[in-house]
C-alpha positions as CSV (number, residue, x, y, z in Angstrom):
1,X,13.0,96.3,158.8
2,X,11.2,96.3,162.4
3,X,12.8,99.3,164.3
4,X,14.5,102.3,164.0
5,X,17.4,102.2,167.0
6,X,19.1,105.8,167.5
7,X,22.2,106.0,169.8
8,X,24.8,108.1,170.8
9,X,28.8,107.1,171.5
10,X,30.8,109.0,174.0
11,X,34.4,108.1,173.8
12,X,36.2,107.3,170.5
13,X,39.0,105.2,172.0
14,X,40.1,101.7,171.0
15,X,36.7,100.6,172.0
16,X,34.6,103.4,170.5
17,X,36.2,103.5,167.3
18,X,35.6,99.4,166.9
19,X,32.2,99.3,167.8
20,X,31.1,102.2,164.9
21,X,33.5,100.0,162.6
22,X,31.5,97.0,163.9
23,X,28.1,98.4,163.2
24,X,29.0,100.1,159.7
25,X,30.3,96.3,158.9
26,X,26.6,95.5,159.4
27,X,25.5,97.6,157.6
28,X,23.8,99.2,160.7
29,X,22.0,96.4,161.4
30,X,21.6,94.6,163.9
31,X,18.3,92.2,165.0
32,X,16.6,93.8,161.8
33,X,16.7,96.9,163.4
34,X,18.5,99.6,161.6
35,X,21.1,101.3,164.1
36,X,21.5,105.4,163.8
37,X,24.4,106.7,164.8
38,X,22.9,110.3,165.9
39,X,26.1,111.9,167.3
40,X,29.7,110.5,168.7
41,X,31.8,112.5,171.1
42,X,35.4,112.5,171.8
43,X,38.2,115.0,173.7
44,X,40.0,115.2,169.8
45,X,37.6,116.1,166.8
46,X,40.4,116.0,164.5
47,X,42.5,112.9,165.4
48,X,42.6,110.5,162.8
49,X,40.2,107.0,163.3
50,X,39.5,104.2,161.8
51,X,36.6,105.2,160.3
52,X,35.1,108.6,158.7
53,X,34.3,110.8,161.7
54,X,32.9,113.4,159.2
55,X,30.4,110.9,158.3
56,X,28.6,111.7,161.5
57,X,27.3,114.9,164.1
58,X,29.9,115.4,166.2
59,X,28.3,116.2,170.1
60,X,30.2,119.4,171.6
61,X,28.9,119.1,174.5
62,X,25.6,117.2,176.1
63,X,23.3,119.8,175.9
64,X,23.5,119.4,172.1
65,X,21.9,116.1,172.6
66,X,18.6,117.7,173.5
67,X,17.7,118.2,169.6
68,X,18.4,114.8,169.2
69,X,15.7,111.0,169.2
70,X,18.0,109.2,171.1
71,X,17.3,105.8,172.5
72,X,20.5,104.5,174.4
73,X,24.1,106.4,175.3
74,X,27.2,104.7,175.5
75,X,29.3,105.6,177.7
76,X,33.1,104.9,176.8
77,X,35.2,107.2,178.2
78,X,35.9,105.5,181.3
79,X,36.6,107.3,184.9
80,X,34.7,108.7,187.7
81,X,35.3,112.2,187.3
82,X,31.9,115.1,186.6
83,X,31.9,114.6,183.1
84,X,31.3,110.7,183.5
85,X,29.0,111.5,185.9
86,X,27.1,114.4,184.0
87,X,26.7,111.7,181.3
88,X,24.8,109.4,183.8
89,X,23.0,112.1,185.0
90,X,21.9,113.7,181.6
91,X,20.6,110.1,180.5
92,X,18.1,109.6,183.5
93,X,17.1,113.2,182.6
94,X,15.7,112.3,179.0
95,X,14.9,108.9,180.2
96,X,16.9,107.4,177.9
97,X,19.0,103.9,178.7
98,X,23.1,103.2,178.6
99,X,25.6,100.9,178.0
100,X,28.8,101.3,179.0
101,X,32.0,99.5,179.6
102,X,33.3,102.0,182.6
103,X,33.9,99.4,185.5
104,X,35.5,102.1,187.5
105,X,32.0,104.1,187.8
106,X,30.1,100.7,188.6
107,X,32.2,99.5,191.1
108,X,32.5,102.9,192.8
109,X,29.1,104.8,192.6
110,X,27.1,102.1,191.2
111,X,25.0,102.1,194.3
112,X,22.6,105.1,193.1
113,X,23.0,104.4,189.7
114,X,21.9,101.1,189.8
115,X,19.1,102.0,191.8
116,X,17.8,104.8,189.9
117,X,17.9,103.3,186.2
118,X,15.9,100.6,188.1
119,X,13.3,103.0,189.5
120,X,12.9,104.9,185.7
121,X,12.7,101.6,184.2
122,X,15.8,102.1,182.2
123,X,18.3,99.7,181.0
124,X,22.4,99.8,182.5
125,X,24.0,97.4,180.1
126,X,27.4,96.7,181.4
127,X,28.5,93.5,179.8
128,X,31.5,95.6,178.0
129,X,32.8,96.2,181.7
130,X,33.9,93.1,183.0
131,X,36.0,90.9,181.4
132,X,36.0,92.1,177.3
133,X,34.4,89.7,175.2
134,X,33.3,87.0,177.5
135,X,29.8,87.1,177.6
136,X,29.8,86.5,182.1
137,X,27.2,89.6,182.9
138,X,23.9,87.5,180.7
139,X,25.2,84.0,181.5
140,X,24.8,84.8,185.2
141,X,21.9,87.3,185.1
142,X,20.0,84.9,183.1
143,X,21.0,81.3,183.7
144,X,21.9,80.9,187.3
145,X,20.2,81.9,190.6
146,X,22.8,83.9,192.9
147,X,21.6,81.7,196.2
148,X,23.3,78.6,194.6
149,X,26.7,80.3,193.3
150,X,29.1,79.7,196.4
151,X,32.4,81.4,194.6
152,X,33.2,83.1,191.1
153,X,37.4,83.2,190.5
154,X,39.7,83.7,187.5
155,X,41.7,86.2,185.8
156,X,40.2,89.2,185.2
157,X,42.7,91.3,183.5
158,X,43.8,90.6,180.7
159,X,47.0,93.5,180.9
160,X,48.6,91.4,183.7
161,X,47.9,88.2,182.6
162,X,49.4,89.2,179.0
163,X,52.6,90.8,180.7
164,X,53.1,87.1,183.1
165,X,52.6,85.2,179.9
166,X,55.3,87.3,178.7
167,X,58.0,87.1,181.8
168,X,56.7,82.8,181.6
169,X,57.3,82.1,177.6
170,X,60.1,85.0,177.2
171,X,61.6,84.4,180.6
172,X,62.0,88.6,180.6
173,X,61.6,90.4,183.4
174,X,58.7,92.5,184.4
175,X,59.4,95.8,183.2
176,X,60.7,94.6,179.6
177,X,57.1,92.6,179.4
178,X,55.2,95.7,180.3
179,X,57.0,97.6,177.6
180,X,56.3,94.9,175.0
181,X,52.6,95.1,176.1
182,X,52.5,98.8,175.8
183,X,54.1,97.9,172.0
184,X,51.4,95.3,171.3
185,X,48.4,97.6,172.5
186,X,47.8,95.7,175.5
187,X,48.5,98.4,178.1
188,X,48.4,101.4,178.2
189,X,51.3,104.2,178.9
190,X,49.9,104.6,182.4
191,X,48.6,101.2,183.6
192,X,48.6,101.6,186.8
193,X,45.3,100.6,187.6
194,X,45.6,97.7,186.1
195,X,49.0,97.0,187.5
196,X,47.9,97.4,191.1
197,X,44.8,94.9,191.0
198,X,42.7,97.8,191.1
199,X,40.6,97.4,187.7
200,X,40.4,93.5,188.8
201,X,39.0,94.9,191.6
202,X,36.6,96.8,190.2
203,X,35.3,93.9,188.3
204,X,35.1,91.5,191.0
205,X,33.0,94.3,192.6
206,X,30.5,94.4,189.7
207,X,30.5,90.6,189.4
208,X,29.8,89.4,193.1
209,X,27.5,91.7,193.7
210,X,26.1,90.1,190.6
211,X,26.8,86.7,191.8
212,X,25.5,86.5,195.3
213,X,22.9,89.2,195.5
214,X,24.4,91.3,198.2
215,X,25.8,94.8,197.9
216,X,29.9,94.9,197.5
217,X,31.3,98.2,198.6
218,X,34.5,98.7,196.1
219,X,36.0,100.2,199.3
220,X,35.9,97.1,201.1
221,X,37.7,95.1,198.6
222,X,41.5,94.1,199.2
223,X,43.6,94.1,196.3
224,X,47.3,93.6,195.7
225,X,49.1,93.7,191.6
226,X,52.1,92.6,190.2
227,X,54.1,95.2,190.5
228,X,56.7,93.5,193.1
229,X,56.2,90.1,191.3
230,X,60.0,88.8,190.4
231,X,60.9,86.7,187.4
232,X,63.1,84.0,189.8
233,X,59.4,83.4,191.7
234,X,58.5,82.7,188.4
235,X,60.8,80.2,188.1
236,X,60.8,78.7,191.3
237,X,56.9,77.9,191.2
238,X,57.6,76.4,188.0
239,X,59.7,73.8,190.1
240,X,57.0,73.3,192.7
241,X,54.4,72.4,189.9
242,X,52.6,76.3,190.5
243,X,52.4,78.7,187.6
244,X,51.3,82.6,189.2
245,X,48.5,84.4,188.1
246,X,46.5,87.6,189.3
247,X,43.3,86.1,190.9
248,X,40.6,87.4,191.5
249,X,38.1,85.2,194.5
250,X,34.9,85.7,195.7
251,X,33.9,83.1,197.9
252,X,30.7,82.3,199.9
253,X,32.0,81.2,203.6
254,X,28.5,81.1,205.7
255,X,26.6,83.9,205.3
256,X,30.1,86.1,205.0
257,X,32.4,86.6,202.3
258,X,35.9,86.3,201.3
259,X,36.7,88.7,198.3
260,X,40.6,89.1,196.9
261,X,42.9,90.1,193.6
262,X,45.9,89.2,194.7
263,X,49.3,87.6,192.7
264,X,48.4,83.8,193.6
265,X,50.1,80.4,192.7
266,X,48.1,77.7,191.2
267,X,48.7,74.3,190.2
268,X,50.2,74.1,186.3
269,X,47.7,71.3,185.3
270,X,44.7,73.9,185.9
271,X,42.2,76.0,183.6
272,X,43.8,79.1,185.1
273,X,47.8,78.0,184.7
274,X,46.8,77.8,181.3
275,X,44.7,80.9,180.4
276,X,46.8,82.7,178.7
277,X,48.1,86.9,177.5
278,X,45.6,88.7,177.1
279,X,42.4,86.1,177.5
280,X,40.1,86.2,180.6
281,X,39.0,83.7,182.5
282,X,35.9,83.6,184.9
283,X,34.7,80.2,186.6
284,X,31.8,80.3,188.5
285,X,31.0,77.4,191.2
286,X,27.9,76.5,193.1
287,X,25.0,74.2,194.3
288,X,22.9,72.1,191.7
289,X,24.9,73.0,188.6
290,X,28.5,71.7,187.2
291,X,31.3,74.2,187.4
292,X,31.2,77.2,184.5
293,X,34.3,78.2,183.2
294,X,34.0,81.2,181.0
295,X,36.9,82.0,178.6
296,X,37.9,84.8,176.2
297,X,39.9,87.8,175.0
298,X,39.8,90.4,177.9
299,X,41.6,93.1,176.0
300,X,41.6,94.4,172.8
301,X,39.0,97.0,171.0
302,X,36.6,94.8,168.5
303,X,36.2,91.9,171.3
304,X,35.2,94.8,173.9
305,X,33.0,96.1,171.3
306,X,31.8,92.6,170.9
307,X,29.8,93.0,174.1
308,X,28.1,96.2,173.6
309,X,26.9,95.0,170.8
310,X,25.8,91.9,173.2
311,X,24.0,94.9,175.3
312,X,22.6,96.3,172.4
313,X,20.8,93.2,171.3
314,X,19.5,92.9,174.9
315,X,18.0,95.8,174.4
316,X,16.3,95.4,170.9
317,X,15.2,92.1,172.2
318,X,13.8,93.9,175.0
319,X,15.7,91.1,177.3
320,X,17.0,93.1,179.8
321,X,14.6,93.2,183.3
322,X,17.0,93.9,186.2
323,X,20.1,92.2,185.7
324,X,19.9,91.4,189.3
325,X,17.0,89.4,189.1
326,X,15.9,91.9,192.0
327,X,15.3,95.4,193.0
328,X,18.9,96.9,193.7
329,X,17.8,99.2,196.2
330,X,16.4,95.9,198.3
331,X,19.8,93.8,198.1
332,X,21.5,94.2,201.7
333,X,25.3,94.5,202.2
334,X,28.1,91.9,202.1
335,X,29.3,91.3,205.0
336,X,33.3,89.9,205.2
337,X,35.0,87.4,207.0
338,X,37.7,88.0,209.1
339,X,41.3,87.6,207.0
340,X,42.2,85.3,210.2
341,X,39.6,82.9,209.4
342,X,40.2,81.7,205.5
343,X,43.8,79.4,205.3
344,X,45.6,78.8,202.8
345,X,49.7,77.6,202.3
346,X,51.8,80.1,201.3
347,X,55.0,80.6,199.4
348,X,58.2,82.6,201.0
349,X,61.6,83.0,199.5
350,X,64.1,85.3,200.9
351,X,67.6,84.8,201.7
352,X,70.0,84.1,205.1
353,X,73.2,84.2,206.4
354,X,75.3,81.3,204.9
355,X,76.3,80.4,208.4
356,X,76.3,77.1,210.4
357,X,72.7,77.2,212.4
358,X,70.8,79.6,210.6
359,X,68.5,76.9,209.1
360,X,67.7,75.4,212.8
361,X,67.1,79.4,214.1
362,X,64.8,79.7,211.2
363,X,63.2,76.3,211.7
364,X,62.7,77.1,215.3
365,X,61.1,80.9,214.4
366,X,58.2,78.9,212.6
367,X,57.8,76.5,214.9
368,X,57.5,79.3,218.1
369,X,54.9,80.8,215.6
370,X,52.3,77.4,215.4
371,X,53.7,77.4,211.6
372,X,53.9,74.3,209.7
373,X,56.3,73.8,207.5
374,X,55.5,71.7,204.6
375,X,58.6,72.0,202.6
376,X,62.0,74.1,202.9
377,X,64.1,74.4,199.8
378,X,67.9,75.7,200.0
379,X,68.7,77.0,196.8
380,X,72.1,77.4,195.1
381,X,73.9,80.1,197.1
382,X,73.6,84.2,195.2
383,X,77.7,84.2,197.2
384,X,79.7,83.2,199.8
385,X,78.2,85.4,202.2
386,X,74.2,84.6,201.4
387,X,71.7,81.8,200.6
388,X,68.4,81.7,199.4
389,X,65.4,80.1,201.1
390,X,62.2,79.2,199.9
391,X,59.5,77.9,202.4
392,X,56.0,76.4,201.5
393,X,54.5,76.8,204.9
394,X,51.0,74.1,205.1
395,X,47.4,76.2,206.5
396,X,47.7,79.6,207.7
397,X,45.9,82.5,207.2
398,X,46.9,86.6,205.6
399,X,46.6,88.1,208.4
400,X,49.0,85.4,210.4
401,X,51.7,85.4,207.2
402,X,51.4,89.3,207.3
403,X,52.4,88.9,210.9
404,X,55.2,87.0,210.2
405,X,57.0,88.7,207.2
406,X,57.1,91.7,209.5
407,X,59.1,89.8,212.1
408,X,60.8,88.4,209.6
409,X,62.2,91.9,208.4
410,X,63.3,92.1,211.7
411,X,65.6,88.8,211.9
412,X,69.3,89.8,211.5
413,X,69.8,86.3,210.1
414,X,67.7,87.9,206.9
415,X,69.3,89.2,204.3
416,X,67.1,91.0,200.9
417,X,63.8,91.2,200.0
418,X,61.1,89.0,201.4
419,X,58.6,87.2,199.1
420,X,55.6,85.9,200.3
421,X,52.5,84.7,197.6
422,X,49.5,83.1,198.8
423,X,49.0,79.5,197.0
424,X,45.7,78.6,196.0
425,X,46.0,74.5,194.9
426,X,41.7,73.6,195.3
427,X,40.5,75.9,192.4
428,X,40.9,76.4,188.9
């Protein structure tokens, strides 16, 4: 046996309690170095685990830690609020590294995190934080320069895509495939965050600033969820040959960016039409390599655990200079285009009058508007009184189809909800 490795887990959740199963299936090794487990912390000392809690000293609070030869924390408990950030702040105190899988506190105060474990020479493993089990974080940091990546994209949440697999194969609505993936353990009781686009968001954060060198402010990000998606959307992109997913796009566009999770149709022969439940997918494209496509589960406790122990064996291996290939603090902000300038075709359905002329007003409303139509579809009346449109408009941009379902809402010809969903046909 080479080393002696002494750590300390904070949060016993899904992913806490996996990762000591994982390492007492090792026999707590791993790398011939013998993992101690000097403490583990959770909110509930007596609720029952999957392993032996009592096997173990249990940390009441940090300051118990000091008695302790600890070499890394991991962090699992997830948030931003003081007690995540106490944890951070304890660990640069002893001078001891972390690995953790809390994208919310990367993406939102990463800035003098990152910057200090840098300056103390300590290791921020965050693998676990992105997208589960697939291993994006070392492929990136260690295999491809950031100034030839022009765009990373994919689904990065594995709670959505599992509840739009769902409403696809079960042809349920959204609300009955939430509930099933509460049932399954693929969401949890409050998943708003996930819901909104908002942990996406996160990670796309963590992984463009990864990507392309530059500073993403979390703040500056625009993200929509799937909330608001409809089932009959669903099936009407089926018919058009696009299959919806929540995407997540960071593209290069001259020395700006475009950055986006947002419900998006692509084309049903594509990598991302087909990823999946509760897998994530991350494709990376770029100057002087072939595409990467990245695949895996994105949810779940033992494959999230999978990439701590990834981390871990970064650490042991002592492979793990700045994951930015650069000093944090030197990396300048991203910059972001202008939503007018980035086109792409859109989807609308929403429903009219079932009166003589209505088709011709509507045709003429685009048409005042510079929008070209590419297809209009008249769909099989809801009554006598209504019809349902759907419109796949060719180039224009958010902040123009923004514009538009506003005066839209306005029409008295318009009857119902409007739908509108960007379609993204050159990826994937």
């Amino acid at each position: 046996m080479k080393n002696n490795l002494n750590i300390a887990i904070i949060g016993l959740g899904v992913v806490g309690s996996s990762l000591v199963k994982i390492i007492e299936n090792n026999n707590y090794v791993i790398k011939d170095t013998k993992i101690n487990i000097v403490g583990i912390k959770a909110n509930n000392k007596n609720k029952k685990r999957i392993f032996d809690v009592k096997k173990y000293f249990w940390i009441d609070d940090l300051e118990s830690l000091n008695s302790l030869d600890i070499d890394i924390i991991i962090e699992l408990v997830g948030g931003t609020d003081t007690f995540v950030n106490s944890i951070y702040k304890y660990a640069l105190k002893r001078k001891v590294s972390l690995i953790t899988a809390n994208k919310a506190q990367l993406a939102e105060k990463g800035d003098s995190f990152f910057n200090l474990f840098d300056s103390n020479d300590l290791y921020l493993g965050f693998e676990a934080a992105v997208l589960g089990s697939v291993p994006v974080v070392n492929t990136i940091s260690k295999s491809i320069l950031p100034k030839n990546i022009t765009s990373i994209y994919g689904i990065f949440n594995g709670t959505t895509n599992y509840i739009l697999s769902q409403m696809y194969f079960n042809k349920i609505s959204f609300k009955e495939s939430l509930d099933l993936a509460i049932k399954n353990g693929f969401a949890e009781q409050n998943s708003s965050s996930d819901l909104s686009g908002k942990d996406a968001a996160h990670k796309l954060t963590l992984l463009s600033n990864l990507s392309f060198g530059k500073k993403f402010k979390f703040k500056e990000m625009s993200y929509d969820g799937i909330e608001n998606i409809k089932l009959i959307d669903l099936n009407y992109g089926l018919q058009l040959g696009y299959k919806l997913k929540l995407l997540s796009i960071c593209e290069k566009i001259g020395s700006k960016f475009f950055a986006s999770v947002a419900p998006c149709f692509v084309k049903q022969e594509s990598l991302l039409s087909n990823t999946n439940f509760e897998d994530n997918l991350a494709i990376i494209e770029g100057i002087n390599f072939v595409k990467t496509s990245l695949l895996g589960k994105g949810a779940g406790g033992y494959p999230t655990a999978s990439s701590i122990i990834s981390d871990l064996m970064n650490y042991i291996s002592k492979d793990y200079s700045n994951v930015f290939n650069t000093k944090y603090d030197s990396m300048l902000l991203a910059k972001f285009v202008d939503t007018s300038s980035r086109k792409r075709s859109y989807y609308l359905r929403f429903s009219v009058q079932n009166k003589v002329g209505v088709l011709k007003s509507i045709a003429n409303f685009f048409a005042k508007k510079s929008i070209s139509i590419k297809s209009i579809i008249q769909l099989n009346p809801y009554d006598s009184n209504t019809v349902p449109l759907v419109i796949i408009t060719n180039l224009i941009s958010d902040k123009k189809i923004n514009e538009i379902k506003k005066l839209l809402k306005k029409n008295s010809y318009i009857k119902k909800e409007i739908s509108t969903i960007r379609i993204e046909d050159n990826i994937g």
